[in-house]
N, C-alpha and C positions, 0 to 999 in steps of 0.2 A: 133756215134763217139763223144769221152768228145770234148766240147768245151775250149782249151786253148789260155791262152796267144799267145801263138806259130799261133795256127790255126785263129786268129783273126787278129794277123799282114796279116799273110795267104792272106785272104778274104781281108782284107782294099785294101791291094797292086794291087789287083786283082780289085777291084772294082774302085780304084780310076783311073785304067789304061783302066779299061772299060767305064767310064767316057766319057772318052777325043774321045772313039771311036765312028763312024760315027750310028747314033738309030737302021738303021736295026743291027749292030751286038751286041746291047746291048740285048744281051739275056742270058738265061742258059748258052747253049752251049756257048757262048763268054764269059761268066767269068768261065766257066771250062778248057777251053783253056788257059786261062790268069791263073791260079792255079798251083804253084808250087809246092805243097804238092800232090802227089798223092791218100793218103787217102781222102785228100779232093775231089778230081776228083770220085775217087767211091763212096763219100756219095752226091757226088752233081747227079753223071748219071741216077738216075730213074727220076727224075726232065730235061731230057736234053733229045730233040729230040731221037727216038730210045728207050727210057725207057718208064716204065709203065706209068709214070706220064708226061711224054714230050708234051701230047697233052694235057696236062691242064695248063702247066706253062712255058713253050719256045716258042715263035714266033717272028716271025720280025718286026708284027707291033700291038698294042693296036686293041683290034675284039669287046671289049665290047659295044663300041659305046656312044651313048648320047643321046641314045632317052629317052621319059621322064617315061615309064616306063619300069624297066628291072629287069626278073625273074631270077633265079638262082634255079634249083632242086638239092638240095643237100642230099635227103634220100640214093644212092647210094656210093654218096662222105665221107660220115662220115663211112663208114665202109673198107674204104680204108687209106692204107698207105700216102696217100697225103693229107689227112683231114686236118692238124695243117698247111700244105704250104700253099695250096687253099685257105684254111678260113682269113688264115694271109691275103693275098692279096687280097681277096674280102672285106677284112673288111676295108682296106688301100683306094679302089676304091670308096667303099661305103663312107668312111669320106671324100676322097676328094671332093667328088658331093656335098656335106653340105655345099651353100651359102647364106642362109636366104630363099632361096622358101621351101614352104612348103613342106616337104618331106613326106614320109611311110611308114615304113620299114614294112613287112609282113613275119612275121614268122609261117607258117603252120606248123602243125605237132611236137609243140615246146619243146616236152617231148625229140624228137632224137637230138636237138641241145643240150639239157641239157646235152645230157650222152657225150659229147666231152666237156673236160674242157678249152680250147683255147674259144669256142663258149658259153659257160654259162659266160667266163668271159667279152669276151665283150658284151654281153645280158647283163650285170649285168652294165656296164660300161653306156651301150646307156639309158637304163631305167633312168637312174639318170641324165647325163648330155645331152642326144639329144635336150630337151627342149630349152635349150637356141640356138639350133640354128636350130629352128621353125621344126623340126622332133619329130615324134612321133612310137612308135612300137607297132605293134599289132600284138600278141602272142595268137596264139591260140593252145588249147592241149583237148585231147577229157575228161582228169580226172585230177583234182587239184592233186590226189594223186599221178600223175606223177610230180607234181612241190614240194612235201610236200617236198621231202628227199632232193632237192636240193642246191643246196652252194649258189645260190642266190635266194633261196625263199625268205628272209627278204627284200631283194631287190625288185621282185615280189610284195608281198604284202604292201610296203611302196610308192613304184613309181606308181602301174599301179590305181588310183581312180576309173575310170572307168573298169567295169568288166560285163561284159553280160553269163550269166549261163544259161544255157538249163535246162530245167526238169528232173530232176534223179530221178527215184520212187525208186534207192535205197538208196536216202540221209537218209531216216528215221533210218537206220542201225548204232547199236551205233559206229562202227570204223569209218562210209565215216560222220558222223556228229562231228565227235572231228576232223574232218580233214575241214570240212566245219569252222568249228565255229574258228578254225586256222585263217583260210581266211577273218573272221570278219564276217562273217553271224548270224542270230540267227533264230530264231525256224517259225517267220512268214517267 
């Protein structure tokens, strides 16, 4: 659904009324209720108790918790229509916890974050500014040439100093070597 002028009074109105309501009903389903536009109510429902995405982002109370370390498996998530919500909001939770202790963000498998552009952007975002506030990310991918093509490889390659490489017997190969030598390596 375009996002207009019209559809954004929309939402404010709705949200500034879900505001004032009592936490458990600040959820999905309570600012689709409060939504006068009915288009809006059908682009909000797969997001809303009852929809495909209801058990990822409607509930009554905050589940994530506050223990000091908390995973997320997202290889299934990114190939789903809730990708760009999910990520939005895990990434909203994750900057919140950002108060000077030391943090760590752990990105496995970081080739499938890359191919969702919401999550390369804020990868690209954390790489450059976590630092100042005492967070660092650690990106791991099984081939650089899964990071070569990507929109924040400069980013990649300018923020992470530290880089630990495993042994490829096929770096010798002249393609995976103009892709190493990208990465600032040379021939020892």
């Amino acid at each position: 659904m375009p996002v207009t002028l019209e559809s954004k009074e929309h939402i404010w109105t709705a949200l500034t009324s879900l505001a004032s309501a009592p936490i458990e009903e600040r959820t999905m389903t309570g600012l689709s209720v409060l939504l006068q536009s009915n288009d809006l109510k059908l682009a909000l429902k797969p997001y809303c108790v009852g929809g495909p995405y209801g058990r990822l982002l409607d509930a009554e109370a905050e589940t994530l918790g506050d223990a000091s370390v908390i995973a997320f498996e997202t290889e299934g998530l990114l190939e789903t229509g809730a990708a760009p919500a999910v990520l939005a909001y895990l990434f909203h939770r994750i900057a919140d916890r950002l108060d000077g202790r030391p943090t760590m963000i752990v990105i496995d498998e970081g080739w499938l974050a890359l191919g969702d552009p919401a999550f390369a952007k804020q990868l690209g975002e954390w790489l450059v500014t976590l630092r100042k506030k005492n967070a660092s990310v650690v990106f791991a991918t099984q081939s650089l040439a899964q990071l070569e093509n990507s929109t924040i490889a400069p980013a990649i390659i300018e923020s992470c100093p530290t880089r630990l490489l495993l042994p490829n017997e096929r770096a010798i190969e002249p393609q995976i070597t103009a892709i190493y030598r990208r990465f600032g390596l040379n021939d020892r």
